[in-house]
N, C-alpha and C positions, 0 to 999 in steps of 0.2 A: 523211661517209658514214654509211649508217646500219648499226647490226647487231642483229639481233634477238638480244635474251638470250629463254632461260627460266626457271622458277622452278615445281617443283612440291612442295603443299606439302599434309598433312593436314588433318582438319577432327575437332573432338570431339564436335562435332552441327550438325544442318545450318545454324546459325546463325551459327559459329564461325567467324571471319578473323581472329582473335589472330596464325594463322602469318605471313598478309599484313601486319599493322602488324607484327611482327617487323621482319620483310623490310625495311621501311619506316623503322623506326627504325633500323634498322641501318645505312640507305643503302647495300645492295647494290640497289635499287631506289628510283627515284625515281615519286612519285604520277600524276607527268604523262606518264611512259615505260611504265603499261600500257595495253597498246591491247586487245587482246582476252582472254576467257577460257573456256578448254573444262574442265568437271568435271562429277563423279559426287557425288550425294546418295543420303542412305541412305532415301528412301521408295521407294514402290510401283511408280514408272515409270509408274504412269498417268495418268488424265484429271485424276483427285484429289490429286495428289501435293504439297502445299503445299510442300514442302521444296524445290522448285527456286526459288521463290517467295523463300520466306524467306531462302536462303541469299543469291540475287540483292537483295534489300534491304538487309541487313549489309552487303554489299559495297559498293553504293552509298554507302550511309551513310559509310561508312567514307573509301570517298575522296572523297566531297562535304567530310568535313572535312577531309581533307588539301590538297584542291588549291582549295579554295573555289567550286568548281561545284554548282549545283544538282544534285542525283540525277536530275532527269528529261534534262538535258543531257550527262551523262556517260553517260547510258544510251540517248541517242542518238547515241550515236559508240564503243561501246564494246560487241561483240558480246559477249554470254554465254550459251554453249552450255553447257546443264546439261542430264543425263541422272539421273533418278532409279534406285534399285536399286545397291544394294550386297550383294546376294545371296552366300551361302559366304564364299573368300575375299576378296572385293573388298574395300577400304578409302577411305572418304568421301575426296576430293581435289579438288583445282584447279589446272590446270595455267597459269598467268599467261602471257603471252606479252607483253614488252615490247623497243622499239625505244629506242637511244642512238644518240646522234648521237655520233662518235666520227674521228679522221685513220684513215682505213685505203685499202687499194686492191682490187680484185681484183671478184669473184664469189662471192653466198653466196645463203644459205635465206633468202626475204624473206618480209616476211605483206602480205597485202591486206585489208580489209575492205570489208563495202556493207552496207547495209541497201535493202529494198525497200519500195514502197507498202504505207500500211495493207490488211490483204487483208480487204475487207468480208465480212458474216455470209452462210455460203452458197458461198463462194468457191474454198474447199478443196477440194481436189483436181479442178479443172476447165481446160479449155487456159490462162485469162485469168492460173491461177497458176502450169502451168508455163511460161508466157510471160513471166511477172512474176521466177520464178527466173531462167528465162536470163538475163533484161535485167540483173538484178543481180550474175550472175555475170562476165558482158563485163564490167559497168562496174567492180567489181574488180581483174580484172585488169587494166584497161586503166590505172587509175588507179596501182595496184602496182607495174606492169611485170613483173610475172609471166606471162611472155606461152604458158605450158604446166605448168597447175598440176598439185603431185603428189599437193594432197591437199585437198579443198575439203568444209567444214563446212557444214550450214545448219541454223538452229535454225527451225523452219517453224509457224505457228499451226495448231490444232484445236478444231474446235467442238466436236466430240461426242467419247465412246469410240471409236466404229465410225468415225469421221471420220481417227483419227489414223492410221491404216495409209495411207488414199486420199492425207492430205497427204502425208506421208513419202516415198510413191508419185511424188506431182505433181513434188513438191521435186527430189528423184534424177533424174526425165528431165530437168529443167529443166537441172539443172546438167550431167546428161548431154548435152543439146542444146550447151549453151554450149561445153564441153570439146572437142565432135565425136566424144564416142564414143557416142554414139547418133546415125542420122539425123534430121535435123529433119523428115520428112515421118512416119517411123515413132513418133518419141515425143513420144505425141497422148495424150487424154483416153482415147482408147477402149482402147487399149494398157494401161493403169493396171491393176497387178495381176492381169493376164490373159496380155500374153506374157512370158513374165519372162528370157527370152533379149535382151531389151532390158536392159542395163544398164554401171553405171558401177564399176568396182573400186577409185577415186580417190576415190568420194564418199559420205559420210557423214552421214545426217540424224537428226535430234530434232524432235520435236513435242510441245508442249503449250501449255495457256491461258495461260502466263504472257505469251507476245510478242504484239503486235499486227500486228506485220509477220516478213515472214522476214530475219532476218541472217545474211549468210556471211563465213567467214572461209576465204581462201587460203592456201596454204603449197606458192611452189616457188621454185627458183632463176633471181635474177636480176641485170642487172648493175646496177653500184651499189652493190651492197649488199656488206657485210666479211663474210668467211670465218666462219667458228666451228661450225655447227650442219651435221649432216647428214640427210635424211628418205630414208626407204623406205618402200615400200608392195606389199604382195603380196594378191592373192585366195587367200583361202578355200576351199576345196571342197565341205567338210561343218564341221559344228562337231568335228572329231575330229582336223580339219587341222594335225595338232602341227606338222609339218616346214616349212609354212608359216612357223609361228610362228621355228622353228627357222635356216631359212634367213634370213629377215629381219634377228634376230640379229645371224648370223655375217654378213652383206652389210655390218652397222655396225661391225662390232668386236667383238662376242661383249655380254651382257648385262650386263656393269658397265659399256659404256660408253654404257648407255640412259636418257637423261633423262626421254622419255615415249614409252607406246606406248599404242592406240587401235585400240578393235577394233570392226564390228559382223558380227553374226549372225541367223539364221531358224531357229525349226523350222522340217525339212523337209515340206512340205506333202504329200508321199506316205506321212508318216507311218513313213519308213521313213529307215534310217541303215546304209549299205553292205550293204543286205538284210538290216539287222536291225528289228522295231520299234523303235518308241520310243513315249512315251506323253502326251508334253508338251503335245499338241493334243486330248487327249483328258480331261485331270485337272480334274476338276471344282471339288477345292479350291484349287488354284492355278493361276494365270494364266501361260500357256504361255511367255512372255518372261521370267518369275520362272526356272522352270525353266531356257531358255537360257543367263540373262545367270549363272548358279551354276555351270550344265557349262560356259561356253565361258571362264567366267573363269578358274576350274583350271584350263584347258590355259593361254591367253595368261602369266598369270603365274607357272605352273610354269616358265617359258621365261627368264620377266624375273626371276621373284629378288623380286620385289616385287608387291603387292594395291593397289596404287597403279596401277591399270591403268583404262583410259576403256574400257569395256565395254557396249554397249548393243544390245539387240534391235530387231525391227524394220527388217531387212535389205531391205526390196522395192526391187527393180533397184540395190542396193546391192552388188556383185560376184557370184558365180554363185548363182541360186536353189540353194536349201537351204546354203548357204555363207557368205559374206559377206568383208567384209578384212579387215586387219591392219595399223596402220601405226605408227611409230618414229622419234621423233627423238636423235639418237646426237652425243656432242662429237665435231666434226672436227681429223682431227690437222694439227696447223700447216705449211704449208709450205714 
């Protein structure tokens, strides 16, 4: 039976998986047992951000030597979701996610993974990709048996600047559609960034040049799979939403018993925060998401105890406009 471990682990520059061969050498982890990985790099979050880049190369590398795989082959079966910006307190990380085959019985937290078609140039953000999302999100689950995910990742391509908000956009209804928590008639192309009452609180997108296609990675409970881990996930309101944060927590066990948590967020596009300004869409020298992902990470991991927190901007139909989610995986107590 299988059970997913986790493993989250710092980074001393975006280059760095010294923690990962730790890990490795130590044989609390075997080469072949990581399947997917979600982390935070300390560049710019944007279109230019080579550090999602660089970091995803090290890692390849690193286990092309271990397991004697090509890097282009382990990096088509092996999702990595990187977000750049590690703004205030955030701290550079990578949270590993790997499966053991192991005697157990019961019900636990499984992962899924897909990848989708290469999304040719032009593609981003139009129905053909968030048709292409769905299609990838079914065959996940279906392939998982995660048959009602609580928490579905996609790391989605972009062409341009201006482009990566429309994918992120595409991406979120796609997975929206799949889930059922958008209608399939209502999230459409024309929808995209316009009604933003269309959205998913379960789901969490990245964009940028490093991927050729979009990859997802699932995270819910299924059978087959051995006990150990627990997930939660809550919406957002505003980025101010401490009790969210709060509540989520206490729903795991209070915050030492959190192994990772994951957040995204928006400025709010009315330019305003519980009827107050705010100035984030307005600052010329810095890039509105720099500002977010600095306030929303202070709240998230004043909660956690720890700057090791997945923090990223860029919420569209990602839980309530001007808001976004929250979400947490916590050790489950034995039973």
């Amino acid at each position: 039976m299988p059970r997913l471990l986790l493993e989250r682990v710092g980074m001393a520059h975006p280059g760095d998986v010294s923690a990962i061969a730790a890990l490795l050498d130590s044989g609390r982890l075997a080469p072949g047992e990581i399947r997917a990985v979600v982390g935070k790099t300390e560049g710019n979050g944007g279109l230019n951000d080579f550090t999602r880049g660089y970091f995803l190369q090290s890692l390849l590398h690193l286990l092309a030597a271990r397991t004697g795989e090509p890097p282009a082959a382990l990096a088509a079966r092996i999702p990595c979701l990187l977000s750049g910006g590690t703004e205030g307190v955030l701290s550079p990380h990578a949270v590993l996610f790997a499966v053991r085959e192991e005697p157990a019985a019961g019900r636990g937290l499984a992962l899924g993974t897909g990848f989708g078609p290469r999304l040719p140039p032009g593609a981003a953000g139009t129905e053909a990709h968030i048709a292409a999302v769905e299609a990838t999100v079914r065959a996940a689950m279906a392939a998982s048996g995660i048959a009602d995910p609580g928490l579905v990742f996609v790391k989605t391509p972009a062409g341009s600047l201006a482009g990566m908000a429309r994918a992120r956009a595409a991406a979120a209804l796609g997975a929206a559609r799949a889930l059922g928590d958008v209608p399939q008639a209502q999230a459409s192309q024309a929808a995209l960034l316009r009604d933003l009452s269309l959205f998913s609180d379960r789901v969490a997108v990245s964009a940028g040049i490093e991927v050729p296609c979009d990859e997802v990675i699932l995270l819910g409970e299924a059978p087959g799979w051995a006990p150990g881990l627990a997930l939660a996930v809550r919406p957002m309101r505003d980025v101010l939403d401490i009790a969210a944060v709060q509540g989520l927590a206490a729903a795991l066990g209070g915050p030492a018993r959190l192994r990772a948590v994951f957040a995204k967020g928006e400025p709010d596009v009315t330019g305003h925060i519980r009827g107050q300004r705010h100035t984030m869409l307005g600052d010329t020298d810095l890039d509105a998401q720099r500002h977010l992902r600095a306030a929303l990470g202070a709240v998230v991991a004043a909660v956690a105890g720890d700057g090791r927190v997945f923090v990223s901007g860029g919420a569209e139909h990602q839980g309530p406009a001007g808001g976004g989610l929250v979400a947490a995986i916590a050790e489950q107590d034995a039973p």
